[in-house]
PDB file of N, CA, C and O in Angstrom, chain B, residues numbered from 101:
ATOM      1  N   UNK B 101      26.261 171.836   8.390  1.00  0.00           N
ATOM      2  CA  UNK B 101      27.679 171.771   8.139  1.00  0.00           C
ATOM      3  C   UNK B 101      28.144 170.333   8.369  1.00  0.00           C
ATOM      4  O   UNK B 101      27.570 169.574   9.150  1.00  0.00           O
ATOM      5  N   UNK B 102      29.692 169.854   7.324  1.00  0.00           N
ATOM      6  CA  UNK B 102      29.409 168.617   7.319  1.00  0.00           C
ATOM      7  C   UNK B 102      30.879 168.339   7.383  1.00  0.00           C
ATOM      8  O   UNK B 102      31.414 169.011   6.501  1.00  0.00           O
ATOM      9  N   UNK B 103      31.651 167.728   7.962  1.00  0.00           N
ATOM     10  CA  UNK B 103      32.592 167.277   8.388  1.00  0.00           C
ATOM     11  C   UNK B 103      33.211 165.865   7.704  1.00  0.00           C
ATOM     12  O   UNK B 103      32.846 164.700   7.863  1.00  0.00           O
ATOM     13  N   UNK B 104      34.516 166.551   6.708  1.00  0.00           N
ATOM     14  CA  UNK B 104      34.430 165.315   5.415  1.00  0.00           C
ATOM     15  C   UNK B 104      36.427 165.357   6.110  1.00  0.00           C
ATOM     16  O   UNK B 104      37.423 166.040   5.871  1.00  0.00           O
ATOM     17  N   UNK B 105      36.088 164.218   6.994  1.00  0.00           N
ATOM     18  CA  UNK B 105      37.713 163.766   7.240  1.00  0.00           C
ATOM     19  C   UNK B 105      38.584 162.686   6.250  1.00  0.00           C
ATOM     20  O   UNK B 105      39.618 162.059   6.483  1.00  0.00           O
ATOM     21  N   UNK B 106      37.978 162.727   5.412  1.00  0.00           N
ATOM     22  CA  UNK B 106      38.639 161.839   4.552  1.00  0.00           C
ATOM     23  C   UNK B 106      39.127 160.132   4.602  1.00  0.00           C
ATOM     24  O   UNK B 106      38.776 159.578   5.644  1.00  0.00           O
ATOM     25  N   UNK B 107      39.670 159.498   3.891  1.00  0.00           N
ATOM     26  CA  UNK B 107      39.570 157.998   3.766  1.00  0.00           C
ATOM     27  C   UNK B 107      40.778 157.733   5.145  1.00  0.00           C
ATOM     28  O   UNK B 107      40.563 156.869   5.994  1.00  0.00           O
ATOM     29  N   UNK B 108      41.850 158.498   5.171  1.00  0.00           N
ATOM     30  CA  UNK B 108      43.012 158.422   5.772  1.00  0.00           C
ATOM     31  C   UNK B 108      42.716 158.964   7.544  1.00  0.00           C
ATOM     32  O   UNK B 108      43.472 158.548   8.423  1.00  0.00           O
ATOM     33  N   UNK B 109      42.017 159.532   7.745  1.00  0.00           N
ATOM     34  CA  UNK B 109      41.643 159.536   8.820  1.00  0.00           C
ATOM     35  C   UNK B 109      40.530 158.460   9.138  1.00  0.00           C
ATOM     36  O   UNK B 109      41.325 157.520   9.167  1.00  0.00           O
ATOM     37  N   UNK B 110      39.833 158.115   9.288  1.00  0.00           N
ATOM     38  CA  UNK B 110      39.198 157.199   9.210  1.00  0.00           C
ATOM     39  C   UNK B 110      39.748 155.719   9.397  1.00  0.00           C
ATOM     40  O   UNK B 110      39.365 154.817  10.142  1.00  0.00           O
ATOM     41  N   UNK B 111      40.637 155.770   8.591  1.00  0.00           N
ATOM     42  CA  UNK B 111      41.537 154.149   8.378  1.00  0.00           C
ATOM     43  C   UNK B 111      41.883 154.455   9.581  1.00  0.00           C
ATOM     44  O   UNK B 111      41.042 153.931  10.311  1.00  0.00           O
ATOM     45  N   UNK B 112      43.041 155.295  10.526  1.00  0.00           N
ATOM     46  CA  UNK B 112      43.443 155.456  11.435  1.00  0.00           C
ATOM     47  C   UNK B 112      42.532 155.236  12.577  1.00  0.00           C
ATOM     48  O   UNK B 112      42.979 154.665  13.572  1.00  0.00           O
ATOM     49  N   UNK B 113      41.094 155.695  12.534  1.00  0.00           N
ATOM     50  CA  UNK B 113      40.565 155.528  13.454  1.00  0.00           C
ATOM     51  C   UNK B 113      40.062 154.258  14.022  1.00  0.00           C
ATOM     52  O   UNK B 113      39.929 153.870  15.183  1.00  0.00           O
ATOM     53  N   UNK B 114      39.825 153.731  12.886  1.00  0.00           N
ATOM     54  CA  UNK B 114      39.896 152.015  12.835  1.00  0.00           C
ATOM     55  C   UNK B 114      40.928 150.967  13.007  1.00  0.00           C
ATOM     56  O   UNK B 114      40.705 149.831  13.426  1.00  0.00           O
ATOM     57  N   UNK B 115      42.332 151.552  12.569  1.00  0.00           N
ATOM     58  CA  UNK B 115      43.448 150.467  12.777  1.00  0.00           C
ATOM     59  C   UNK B 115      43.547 151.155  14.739  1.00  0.00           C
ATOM     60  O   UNK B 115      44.137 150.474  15.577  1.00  0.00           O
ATOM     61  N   UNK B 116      43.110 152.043  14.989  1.00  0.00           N
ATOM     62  CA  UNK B 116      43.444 152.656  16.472  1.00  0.00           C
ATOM     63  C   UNK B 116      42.571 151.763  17.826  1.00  0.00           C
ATOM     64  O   UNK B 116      42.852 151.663  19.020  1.00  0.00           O
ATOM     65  N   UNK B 117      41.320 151.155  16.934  1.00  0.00           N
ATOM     66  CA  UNK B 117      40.487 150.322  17.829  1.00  0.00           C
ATOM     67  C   UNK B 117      40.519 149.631  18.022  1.00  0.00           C
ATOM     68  O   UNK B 117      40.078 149.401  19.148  1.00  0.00           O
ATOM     69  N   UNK B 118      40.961 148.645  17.361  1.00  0.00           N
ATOM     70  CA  UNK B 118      41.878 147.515  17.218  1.00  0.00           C
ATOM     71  C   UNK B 118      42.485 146.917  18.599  1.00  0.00           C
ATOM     72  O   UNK B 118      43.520 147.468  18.973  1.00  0.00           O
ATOM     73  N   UNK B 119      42.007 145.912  19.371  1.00  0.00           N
ATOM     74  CA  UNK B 119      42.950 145.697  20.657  1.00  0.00           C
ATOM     75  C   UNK B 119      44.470 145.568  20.426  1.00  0.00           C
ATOM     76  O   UNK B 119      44.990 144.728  19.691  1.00  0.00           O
ATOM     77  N   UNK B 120      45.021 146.368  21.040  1.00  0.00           N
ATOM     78  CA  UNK B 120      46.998 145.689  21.046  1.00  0.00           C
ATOM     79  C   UNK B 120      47.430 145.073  21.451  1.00  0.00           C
ATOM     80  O   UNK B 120      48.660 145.091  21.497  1.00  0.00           O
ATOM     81  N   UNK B 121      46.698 144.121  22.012  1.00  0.00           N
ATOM     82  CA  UNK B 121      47.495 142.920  22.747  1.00  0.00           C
ATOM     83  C   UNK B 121      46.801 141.514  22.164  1.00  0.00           C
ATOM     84  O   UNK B 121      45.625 141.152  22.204  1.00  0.00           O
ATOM     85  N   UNK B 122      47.980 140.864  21.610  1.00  0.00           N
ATOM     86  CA  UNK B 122      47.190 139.718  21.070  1.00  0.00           C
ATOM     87  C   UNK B 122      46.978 138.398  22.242  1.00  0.00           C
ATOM     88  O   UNK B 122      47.709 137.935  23.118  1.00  0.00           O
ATOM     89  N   UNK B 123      45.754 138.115  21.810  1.00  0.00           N
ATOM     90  CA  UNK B 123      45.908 136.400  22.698  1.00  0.00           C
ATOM     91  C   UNK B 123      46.529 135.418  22.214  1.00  0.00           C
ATOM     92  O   UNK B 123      46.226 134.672  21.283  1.00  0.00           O
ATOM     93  N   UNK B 124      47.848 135.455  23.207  1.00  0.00           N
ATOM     94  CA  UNK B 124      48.533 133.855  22.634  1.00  0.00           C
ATOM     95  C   UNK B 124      48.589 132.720  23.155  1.00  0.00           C
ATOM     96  O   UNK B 124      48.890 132.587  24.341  1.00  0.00           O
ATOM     97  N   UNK B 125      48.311 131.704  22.366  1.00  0.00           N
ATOM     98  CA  UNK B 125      48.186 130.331  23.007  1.00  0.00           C
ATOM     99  C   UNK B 125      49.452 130.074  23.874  1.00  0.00           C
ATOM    100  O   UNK B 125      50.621 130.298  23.560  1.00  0.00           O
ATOM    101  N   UNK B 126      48.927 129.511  25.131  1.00  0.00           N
ATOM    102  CA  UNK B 126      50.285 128.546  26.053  1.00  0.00           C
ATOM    103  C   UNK B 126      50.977 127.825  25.243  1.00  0.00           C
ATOM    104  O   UNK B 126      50.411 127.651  24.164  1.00  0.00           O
ATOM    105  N   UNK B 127      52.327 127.174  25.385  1.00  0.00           N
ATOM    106  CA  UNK B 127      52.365 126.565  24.586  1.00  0.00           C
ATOM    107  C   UNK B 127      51.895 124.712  25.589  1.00  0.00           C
ATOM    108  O   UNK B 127      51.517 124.490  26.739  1.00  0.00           O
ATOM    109  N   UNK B 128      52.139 123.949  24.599  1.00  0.00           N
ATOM    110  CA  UNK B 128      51.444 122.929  25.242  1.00  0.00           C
ATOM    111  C   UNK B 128      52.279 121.929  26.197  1.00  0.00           C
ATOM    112  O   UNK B 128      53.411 121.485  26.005  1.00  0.00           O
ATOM    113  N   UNK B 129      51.300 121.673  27.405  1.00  0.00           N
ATOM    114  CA  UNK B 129      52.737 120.943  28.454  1.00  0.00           C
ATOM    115  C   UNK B 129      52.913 119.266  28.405  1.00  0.00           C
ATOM    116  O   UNK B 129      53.624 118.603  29.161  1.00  0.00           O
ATOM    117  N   UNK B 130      52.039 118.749  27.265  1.00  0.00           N
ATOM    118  CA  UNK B 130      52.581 117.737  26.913  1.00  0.00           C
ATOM    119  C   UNK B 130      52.921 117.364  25.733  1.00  0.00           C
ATOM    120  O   UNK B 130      52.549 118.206  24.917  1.00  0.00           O
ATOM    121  N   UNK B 131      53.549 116.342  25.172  1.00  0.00           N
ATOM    122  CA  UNK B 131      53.956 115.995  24.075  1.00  0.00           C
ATOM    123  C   UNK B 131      53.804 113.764  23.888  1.00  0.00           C
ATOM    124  O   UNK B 131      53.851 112.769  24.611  1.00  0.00           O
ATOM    125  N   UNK B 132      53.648 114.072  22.677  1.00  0.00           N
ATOM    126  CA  UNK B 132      53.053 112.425  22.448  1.00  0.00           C
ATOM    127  C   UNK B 132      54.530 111.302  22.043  1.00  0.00           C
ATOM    128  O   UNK B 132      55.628 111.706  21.660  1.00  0.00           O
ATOM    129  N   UNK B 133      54.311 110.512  22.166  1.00  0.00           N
ATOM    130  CA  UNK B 133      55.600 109.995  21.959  1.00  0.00           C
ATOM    131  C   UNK B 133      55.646 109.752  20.494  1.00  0.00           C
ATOM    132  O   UNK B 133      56.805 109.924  20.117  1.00  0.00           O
ATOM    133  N   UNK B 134      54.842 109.413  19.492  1.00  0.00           N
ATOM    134  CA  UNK B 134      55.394 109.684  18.557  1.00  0.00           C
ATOM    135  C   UNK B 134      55.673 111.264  17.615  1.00  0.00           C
ATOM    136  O   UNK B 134      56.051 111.410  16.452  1.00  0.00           O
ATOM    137  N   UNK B 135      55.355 112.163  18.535  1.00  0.00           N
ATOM    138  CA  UNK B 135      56.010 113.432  17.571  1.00  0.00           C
ATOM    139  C   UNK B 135      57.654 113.502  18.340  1.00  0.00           C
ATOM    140  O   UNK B 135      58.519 114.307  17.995  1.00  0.00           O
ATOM    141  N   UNK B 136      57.814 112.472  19.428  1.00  0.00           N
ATOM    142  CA  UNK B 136      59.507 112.852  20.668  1.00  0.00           C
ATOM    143  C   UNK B 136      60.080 111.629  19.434  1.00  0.00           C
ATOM    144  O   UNK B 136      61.279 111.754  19.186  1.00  0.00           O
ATOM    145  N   UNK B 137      59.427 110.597  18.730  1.00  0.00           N
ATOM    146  CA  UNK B 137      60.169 110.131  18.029  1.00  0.00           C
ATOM    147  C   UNK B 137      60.482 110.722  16.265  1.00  0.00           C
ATOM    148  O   UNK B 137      61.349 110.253  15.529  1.00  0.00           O
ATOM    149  N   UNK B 138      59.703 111.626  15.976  1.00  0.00           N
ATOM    150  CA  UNK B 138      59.897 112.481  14.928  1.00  0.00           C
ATOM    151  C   UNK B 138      60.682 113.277  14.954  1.00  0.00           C
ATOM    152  O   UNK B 138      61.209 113.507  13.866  1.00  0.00           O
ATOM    153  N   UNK B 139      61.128 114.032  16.068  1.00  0.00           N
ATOM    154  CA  UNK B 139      61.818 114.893  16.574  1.00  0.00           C
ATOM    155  C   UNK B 139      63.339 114.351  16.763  1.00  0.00           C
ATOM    156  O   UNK B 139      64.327 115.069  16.605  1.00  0.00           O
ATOM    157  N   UNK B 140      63.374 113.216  17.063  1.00  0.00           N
ATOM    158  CA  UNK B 140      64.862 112.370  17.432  1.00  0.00           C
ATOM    159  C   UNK B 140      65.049 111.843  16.285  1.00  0.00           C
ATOM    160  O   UNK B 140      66.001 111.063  16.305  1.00  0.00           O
ATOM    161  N   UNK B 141      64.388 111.967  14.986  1.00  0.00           N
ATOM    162  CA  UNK B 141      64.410 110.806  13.639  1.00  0.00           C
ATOM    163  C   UNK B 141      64.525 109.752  13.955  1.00  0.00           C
ATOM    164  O   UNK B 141      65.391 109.144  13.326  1.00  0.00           O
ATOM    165  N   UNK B 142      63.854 109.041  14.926  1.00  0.00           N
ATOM    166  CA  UNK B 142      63.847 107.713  15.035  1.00  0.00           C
ATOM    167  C   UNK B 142      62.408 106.880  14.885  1.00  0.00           C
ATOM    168  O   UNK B 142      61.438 107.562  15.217  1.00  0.00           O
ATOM    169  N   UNK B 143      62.196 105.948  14.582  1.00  0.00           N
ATOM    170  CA  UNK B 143      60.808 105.448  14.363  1.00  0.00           C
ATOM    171  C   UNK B 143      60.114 105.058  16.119  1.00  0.00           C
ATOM    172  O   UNK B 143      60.740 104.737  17.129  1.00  0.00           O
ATOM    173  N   UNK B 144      58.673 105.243  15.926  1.00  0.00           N
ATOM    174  CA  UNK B 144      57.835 105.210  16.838  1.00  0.00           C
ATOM    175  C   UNK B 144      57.772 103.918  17.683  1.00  0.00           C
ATOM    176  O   UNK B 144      57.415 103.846  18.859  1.00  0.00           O
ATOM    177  N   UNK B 145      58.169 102.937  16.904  1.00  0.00           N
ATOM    178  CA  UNK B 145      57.729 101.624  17.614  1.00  0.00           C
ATOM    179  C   UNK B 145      59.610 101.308  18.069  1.00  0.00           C
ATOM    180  O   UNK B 145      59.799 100.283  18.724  1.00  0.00           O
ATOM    181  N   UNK B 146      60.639 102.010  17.782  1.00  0.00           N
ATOM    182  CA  UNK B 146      61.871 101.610  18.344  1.00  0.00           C
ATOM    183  C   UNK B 146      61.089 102.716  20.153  1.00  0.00           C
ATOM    184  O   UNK B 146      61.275 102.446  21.339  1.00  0.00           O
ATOM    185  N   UNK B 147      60.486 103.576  19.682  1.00  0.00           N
ATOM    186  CA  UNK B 147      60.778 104.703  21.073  1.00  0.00           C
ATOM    187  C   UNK B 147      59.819 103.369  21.978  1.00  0.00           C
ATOM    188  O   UNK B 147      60.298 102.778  22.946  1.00  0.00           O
ATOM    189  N   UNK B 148      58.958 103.196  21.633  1.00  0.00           N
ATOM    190  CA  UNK B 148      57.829 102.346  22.194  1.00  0.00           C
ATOM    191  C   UNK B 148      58.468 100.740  22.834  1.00  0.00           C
ATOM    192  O   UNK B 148      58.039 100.090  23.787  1.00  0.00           O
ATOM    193  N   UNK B 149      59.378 100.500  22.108  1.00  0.00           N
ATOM    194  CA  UNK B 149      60.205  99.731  22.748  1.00  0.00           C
ATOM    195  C   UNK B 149      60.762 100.046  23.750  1.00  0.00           C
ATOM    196  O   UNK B 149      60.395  99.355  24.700  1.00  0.00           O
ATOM    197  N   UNK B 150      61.840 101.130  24.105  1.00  0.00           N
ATOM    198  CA  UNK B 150      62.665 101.306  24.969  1.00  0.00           C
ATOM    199  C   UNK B 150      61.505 101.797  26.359  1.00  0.00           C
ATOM    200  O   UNK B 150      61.668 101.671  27.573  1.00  0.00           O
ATOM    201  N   UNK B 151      60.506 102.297  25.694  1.00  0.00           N
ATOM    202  CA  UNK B 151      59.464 102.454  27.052  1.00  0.00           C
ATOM    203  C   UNK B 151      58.893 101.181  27.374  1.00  0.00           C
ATOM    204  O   UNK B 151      58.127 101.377  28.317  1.00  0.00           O
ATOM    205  N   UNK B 152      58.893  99.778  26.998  1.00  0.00           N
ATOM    206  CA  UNK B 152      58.424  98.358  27.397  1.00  0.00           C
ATOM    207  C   UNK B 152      59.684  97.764  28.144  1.00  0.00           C
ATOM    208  O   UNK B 152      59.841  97.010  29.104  1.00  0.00           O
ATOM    209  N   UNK B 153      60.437  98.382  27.346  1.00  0.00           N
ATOM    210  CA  UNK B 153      61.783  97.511  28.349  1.00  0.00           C
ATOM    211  C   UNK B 153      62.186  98.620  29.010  1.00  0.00           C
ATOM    212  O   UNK B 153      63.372  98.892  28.821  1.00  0.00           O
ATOM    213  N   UNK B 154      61.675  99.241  29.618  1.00  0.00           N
ATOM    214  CA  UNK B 154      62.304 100.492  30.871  1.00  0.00           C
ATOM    215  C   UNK B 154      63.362 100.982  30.449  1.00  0.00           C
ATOM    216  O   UNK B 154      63.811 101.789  31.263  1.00  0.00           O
ATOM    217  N   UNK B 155      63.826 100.900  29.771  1.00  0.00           N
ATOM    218  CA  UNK B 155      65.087 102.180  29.233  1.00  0.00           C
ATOM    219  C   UNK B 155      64.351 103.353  29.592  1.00  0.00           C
ATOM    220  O   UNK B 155      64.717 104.074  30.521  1.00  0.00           O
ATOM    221  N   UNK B 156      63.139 103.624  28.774  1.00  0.00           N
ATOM    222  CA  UNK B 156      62.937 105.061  28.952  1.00  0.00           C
ATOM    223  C   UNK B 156      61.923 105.248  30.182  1.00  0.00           C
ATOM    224  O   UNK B 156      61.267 104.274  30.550  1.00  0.00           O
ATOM    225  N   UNK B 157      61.784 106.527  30.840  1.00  0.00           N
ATOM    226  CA  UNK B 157      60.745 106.679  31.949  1.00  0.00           C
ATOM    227  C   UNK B 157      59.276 106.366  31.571  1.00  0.00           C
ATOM    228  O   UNK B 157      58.786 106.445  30.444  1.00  0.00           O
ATOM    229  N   UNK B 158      58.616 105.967  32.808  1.00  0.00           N
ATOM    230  CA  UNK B 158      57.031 105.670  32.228  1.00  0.00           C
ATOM    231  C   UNK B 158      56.382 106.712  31.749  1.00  0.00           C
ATOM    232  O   UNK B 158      56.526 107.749  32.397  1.00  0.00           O
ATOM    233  N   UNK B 159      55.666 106.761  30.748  1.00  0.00           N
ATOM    234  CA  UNK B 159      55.183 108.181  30.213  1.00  0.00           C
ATOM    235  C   UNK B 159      54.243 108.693  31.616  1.00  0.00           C
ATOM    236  O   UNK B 159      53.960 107.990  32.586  1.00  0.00           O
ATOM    237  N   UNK B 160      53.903 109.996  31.404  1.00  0.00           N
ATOM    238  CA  UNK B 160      53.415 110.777  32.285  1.00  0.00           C
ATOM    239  C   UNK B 160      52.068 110.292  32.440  1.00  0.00           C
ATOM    240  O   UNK B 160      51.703 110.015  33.582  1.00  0.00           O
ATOM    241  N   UNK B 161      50.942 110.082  31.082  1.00  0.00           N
ATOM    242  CA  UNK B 161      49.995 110.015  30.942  1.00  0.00           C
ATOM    243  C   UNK B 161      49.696 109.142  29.889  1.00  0.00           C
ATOM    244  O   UNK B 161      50.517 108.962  28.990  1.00  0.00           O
ATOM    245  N   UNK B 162      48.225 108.384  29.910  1.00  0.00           N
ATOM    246  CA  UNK B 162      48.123 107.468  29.052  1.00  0.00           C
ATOM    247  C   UNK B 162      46.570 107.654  28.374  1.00  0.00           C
ATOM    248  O   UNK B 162      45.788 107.597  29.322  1.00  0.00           O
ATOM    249  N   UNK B 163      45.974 107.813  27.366  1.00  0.00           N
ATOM    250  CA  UNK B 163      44.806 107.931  26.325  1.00  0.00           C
ATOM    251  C   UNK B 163      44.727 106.772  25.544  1.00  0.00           C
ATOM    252  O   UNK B 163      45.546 106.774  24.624  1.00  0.00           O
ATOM    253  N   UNK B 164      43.926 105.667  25.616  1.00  0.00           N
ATOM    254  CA  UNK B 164      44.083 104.781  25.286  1.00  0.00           C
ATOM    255  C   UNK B 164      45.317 103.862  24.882  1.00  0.00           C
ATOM    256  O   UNK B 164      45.676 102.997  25.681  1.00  0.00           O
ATOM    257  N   UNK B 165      45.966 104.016  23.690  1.00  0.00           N
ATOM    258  CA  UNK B 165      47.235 103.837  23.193  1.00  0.00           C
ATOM    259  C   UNK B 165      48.514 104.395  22.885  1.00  0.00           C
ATOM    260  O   UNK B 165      49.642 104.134  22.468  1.00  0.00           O
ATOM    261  N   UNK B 166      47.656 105.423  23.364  1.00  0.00           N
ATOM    262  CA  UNK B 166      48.527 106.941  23.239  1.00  0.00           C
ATOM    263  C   UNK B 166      49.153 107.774  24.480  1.00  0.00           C
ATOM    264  O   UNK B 166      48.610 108.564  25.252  1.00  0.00           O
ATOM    265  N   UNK B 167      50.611 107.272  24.388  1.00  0.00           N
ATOM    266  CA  UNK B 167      51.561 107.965  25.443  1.00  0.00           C
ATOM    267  C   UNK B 167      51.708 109.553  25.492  1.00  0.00           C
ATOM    268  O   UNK B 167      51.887 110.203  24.462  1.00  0.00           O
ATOM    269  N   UNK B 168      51.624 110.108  26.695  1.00  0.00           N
ATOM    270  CA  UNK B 168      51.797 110.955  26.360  1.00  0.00           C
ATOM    271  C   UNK B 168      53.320 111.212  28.116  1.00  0.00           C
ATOM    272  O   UNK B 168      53.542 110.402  29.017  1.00  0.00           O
ATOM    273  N   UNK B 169      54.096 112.870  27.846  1.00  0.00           N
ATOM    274  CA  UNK B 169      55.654 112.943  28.470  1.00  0.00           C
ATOM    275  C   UNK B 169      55.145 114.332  28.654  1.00  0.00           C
ATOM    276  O   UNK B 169      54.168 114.787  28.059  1.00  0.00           O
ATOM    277  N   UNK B 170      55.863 114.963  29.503  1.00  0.00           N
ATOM    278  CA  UNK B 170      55.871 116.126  29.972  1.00  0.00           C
ATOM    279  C   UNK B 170      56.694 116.925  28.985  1.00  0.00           C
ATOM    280  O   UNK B 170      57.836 116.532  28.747  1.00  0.00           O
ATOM    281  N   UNK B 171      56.183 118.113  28.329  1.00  0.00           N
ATOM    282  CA  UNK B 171      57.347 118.589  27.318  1.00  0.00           C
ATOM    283  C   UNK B 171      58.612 118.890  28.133  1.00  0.00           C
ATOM    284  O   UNK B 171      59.697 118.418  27.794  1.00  0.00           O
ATOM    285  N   UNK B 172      58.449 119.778  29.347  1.00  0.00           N
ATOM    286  CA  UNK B 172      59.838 119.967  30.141  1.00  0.00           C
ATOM    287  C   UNK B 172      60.943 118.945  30.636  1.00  0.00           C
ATOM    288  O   UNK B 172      62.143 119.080  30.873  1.00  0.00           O
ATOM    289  N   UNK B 173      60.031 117.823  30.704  1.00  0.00           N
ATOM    290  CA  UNK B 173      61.373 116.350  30.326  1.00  0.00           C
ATOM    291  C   UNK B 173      61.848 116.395  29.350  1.00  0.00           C
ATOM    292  O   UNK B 173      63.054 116.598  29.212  1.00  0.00           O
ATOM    293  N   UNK B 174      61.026 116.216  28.385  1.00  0.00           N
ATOM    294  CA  UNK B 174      61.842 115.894  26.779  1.00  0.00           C
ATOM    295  C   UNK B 174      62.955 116.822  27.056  1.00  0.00           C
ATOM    296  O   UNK B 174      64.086 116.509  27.428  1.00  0.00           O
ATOM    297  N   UNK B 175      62.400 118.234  26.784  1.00  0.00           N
ATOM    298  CA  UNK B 175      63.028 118.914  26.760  1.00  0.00           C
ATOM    299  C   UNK B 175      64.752 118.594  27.393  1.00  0.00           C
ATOM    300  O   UNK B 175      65.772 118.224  26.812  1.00  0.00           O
ATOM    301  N   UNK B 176      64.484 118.912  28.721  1.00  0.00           N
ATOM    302  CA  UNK B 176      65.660 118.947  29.321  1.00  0.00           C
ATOM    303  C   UNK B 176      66.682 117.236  29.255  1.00  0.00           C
ATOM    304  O   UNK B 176      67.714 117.122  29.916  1.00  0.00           O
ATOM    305  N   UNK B 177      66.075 115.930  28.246  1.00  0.00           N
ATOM    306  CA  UNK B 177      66.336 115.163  28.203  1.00  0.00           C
ATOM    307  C   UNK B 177      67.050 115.604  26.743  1.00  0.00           C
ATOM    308  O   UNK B 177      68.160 115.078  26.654  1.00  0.00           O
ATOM    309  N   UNK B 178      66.824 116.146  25.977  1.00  0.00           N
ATOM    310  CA  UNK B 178      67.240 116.451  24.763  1.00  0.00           C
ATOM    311  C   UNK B 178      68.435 117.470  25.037  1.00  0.00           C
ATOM    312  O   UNK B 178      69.543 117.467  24.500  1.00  0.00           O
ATOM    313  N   UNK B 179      67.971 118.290  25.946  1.00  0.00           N
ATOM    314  CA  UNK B 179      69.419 119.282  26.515  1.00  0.00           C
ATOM    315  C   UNK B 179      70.616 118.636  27.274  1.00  0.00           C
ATOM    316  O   UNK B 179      71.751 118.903  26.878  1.00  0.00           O
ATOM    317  N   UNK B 180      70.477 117.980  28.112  1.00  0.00           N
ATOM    318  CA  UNK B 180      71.526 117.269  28.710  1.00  0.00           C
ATOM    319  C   UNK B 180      71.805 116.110  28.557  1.00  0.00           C
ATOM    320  O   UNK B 180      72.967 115.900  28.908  1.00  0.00           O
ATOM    321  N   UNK B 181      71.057 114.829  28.026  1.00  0.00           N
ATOM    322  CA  UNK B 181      70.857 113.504  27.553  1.00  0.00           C
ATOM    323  C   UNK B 181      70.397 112.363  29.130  1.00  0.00           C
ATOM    324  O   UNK B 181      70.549 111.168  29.386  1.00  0.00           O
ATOM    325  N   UNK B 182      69.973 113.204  29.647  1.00  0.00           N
ATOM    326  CA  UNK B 182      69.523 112.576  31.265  1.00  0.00           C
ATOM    327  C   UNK B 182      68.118 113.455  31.439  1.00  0.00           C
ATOM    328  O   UNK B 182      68.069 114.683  31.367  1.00  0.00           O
ATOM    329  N   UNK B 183      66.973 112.561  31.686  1.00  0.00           N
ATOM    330  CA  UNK B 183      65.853 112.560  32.373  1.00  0.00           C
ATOM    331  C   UNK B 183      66.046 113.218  33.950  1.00  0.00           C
ATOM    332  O   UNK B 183      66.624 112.767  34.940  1.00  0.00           O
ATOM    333  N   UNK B 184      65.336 114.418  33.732  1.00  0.00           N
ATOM    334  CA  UNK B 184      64.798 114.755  35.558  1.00  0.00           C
ATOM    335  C   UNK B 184      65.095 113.955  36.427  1.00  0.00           C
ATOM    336  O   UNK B 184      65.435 112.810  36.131  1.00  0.00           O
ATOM    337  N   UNK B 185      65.037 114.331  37.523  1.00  0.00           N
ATOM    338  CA  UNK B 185      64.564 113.212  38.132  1.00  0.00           C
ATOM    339  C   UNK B 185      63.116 113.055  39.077  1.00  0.00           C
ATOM    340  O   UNK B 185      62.805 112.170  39.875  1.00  0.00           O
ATOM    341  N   UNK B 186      62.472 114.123  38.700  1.00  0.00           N
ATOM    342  CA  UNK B 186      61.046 114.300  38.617  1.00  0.00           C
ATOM    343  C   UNK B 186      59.913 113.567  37.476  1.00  0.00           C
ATOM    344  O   UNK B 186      58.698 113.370  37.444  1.00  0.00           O
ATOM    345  N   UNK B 187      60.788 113.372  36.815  1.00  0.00           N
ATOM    346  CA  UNK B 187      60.464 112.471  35.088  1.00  0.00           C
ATOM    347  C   UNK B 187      60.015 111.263  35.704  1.00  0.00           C
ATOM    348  O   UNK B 187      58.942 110.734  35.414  1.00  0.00           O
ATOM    349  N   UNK B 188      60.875 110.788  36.608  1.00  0.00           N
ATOM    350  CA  UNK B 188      60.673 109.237  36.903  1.00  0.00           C
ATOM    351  C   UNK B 188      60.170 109.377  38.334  1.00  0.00           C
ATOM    352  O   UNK B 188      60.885 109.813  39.236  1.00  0.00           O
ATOM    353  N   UNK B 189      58.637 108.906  38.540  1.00  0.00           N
ATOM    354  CA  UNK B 189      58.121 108.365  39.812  1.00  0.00           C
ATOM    355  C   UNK B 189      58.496 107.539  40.508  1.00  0.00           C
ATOM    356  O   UNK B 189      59.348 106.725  40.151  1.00  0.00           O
ATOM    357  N   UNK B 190      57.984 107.547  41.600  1.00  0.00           N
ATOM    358  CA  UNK B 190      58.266 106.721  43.041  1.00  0.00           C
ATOM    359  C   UNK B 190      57.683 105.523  42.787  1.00  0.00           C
ATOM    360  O   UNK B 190      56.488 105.469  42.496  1.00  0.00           O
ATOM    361  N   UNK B 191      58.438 104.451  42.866  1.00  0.00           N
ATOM    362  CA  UNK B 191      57.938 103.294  42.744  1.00  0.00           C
ATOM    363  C   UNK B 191      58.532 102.917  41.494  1.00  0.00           C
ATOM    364  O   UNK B 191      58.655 101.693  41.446  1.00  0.00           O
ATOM    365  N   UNK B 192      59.000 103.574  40.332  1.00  0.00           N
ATOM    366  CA  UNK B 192      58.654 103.400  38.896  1.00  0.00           C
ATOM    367  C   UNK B 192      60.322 102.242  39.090  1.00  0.00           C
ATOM    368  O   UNK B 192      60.961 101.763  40.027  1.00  0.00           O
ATOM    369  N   UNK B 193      60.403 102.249  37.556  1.00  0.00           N
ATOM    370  CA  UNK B 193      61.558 101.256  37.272  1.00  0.00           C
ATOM    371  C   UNK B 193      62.804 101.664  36.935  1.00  0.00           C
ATOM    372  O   UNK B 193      63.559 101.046  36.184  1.00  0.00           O
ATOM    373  N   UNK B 194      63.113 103.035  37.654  1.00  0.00           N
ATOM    374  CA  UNK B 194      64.259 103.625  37.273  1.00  0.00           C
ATOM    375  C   UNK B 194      65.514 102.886  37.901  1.00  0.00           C
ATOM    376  O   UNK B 194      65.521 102.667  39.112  1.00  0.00           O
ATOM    377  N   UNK B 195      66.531 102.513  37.130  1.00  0.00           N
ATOM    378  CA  UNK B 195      67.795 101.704  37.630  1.00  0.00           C
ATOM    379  C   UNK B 195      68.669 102.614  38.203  1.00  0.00           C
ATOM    380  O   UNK B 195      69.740 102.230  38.673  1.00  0.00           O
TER     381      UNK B 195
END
């Protein structure tokens, strides 16, 4: 004896195995200074300026030529128009 459950059961039993919980990426906790100058529509080498002449905080981290900022600064620098004050280290050149 032979047990014919058809296409529709079957599909079910398969969409049912399926894990339900997807893996989602963190999102990422830094950001480079030229995507913070894509983001502001301003060009890369004006942002790169204001970080040589201390206007802006020292970036967080450095990869050869490549600055990198804490996204939760930007962030909250883009929300209120003032840097943390965790943004800027001890010692650094904050006025």
């Amino acid at each position: 004896m032979t047990c014919n459950l058809g296409p529709t059961v079957w599909a079910f039993v398969l969409v049912w195995r399926k894990p339900l919980v997807k893996k989602v990426k963190p999102p990422p906790e830094l950001i480079r200074v030229r995507e913070m100058a894509r983001l502001m529509g301003i060009q890369t080498e004006t942002l790169t300026q204001w970080i040589e002449r201390r206007i802006w905080p020292p970036p967080h981290s450095e990869f050869e030529r490549t600055k990198f900022y804490r996204v939760k600064h930007f962030r909250a620098y883009i929300d209120t128009g003032h840097w943390p004050t965790d943004a800027w280290p001890r010692g650094s050149w904050k006025q």
